[in-house]
C-alpha positions in Angstrom: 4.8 10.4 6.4 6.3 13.4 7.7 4.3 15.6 10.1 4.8 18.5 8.2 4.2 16.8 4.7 0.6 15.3 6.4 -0.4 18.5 7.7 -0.4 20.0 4.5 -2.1 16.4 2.6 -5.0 17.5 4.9 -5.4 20.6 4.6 -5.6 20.2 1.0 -8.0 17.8 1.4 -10.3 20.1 3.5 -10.6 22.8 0.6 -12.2 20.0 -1.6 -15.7 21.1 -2.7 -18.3 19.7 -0.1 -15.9 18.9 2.3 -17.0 21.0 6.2 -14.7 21.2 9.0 -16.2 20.3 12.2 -14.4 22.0 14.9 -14.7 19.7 17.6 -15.8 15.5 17.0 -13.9 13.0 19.1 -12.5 9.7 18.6 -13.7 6.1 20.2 -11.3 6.8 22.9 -13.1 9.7 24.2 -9.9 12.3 22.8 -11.6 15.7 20.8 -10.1 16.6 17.6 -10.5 18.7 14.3 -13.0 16.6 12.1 -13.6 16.6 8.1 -16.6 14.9 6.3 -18.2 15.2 3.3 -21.8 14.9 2.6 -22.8 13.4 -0.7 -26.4 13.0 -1.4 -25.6 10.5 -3.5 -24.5 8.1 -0.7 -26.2 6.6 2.0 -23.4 7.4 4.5 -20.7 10.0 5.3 -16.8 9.4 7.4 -15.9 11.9 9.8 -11.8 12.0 9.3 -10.5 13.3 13.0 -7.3 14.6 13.9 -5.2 16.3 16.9 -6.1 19.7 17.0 -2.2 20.6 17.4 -0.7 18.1 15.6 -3.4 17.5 12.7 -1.9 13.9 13.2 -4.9 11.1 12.2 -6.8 10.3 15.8 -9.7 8.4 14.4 -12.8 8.4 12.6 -16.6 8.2 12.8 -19.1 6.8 10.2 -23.1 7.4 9.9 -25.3 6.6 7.8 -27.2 9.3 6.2 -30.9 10.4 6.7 -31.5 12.4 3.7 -35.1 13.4 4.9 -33.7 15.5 7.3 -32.7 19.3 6.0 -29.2 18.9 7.2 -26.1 21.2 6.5 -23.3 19.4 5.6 -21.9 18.6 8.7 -24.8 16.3 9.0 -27.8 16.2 11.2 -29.4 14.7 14.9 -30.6 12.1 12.9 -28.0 10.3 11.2 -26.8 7.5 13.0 -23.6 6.7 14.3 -23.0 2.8 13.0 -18.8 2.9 13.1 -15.9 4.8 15.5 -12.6 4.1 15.9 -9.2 5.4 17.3 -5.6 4.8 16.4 -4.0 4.2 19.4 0.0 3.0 18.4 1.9 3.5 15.0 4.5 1.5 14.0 6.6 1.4 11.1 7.7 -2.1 9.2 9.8 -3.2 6.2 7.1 -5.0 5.1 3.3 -6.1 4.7 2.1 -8.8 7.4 4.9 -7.8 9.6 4.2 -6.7 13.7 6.2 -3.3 14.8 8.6 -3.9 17.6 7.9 -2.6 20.9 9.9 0.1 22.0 10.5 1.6 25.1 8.9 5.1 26.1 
C-alpha cells in the first residue's frame, strides 16, 4: 500500500477506544519505533504493533501475555511477559500467493 495511504490506516487505528500509543518499543532487531497495543481484559494477551517513527512504515511487533493481577495502565505492566517479537526485515511485492520476490539490486 502506499505510504501515504498506510500512514493514515494507522493513525485511524490508534484513535480506536483502548488502543495507547507507546512512544518508544523496539523491534527483534534492536530498531526503536512508535508502538500501539491494546489492552483487553478480556484476553489473556496483548500485540504491540511497531512502526518507524518517520515513516510510520510496519517495523515489527511484540506479544505478552497478560497478568491481570497486576494494576496496569494500558500500556501494560513489569509483569507481563514477553512470549513473541519479531521484525520485518525485506518487502517484496508478487503477482501471486506462494511466489518468492526477486532480488533486486540496491
Amino acid at each position: 500500500m502506499p505510504p501515504a495511504t498506510a500512514s493514515a490506516l494507522y493513525k485511524a487505528v490508534a484513535r480506536i477506544p483502548g488502543i495507547t500509543w507507546i512512544p518508544d518499543a523496539a523491534d527483534a532487531a534492536g530498531r526503536h519505533g512508535i508502538g500501539i497495543t491494546h489492552r483487553d481484559a478480556g484476553s489473556a494477551t496483548r500485540s504491540v504493533l511497531i512502526f518507524n517513527k518517520e515513516t510510520l512504515s510496519y517495523i515489527g511487533s511484540q506479544a505478552y501475555f497478560i497478568d491481570h493481577k497486576a494494576e496496569a495502565d494500558a500500556r501494560g505492566t513489569a509483569s507481563d511477559v514477553l512470549f513473541g517479537i519479531d521484525a520485518v526485515m525485506e518487502r517484496g511485492v508478487v503477482d501471486r500467493y506462494g511466489e518468492v520476490p526477486a532480488k533486486t539490486a540496491g
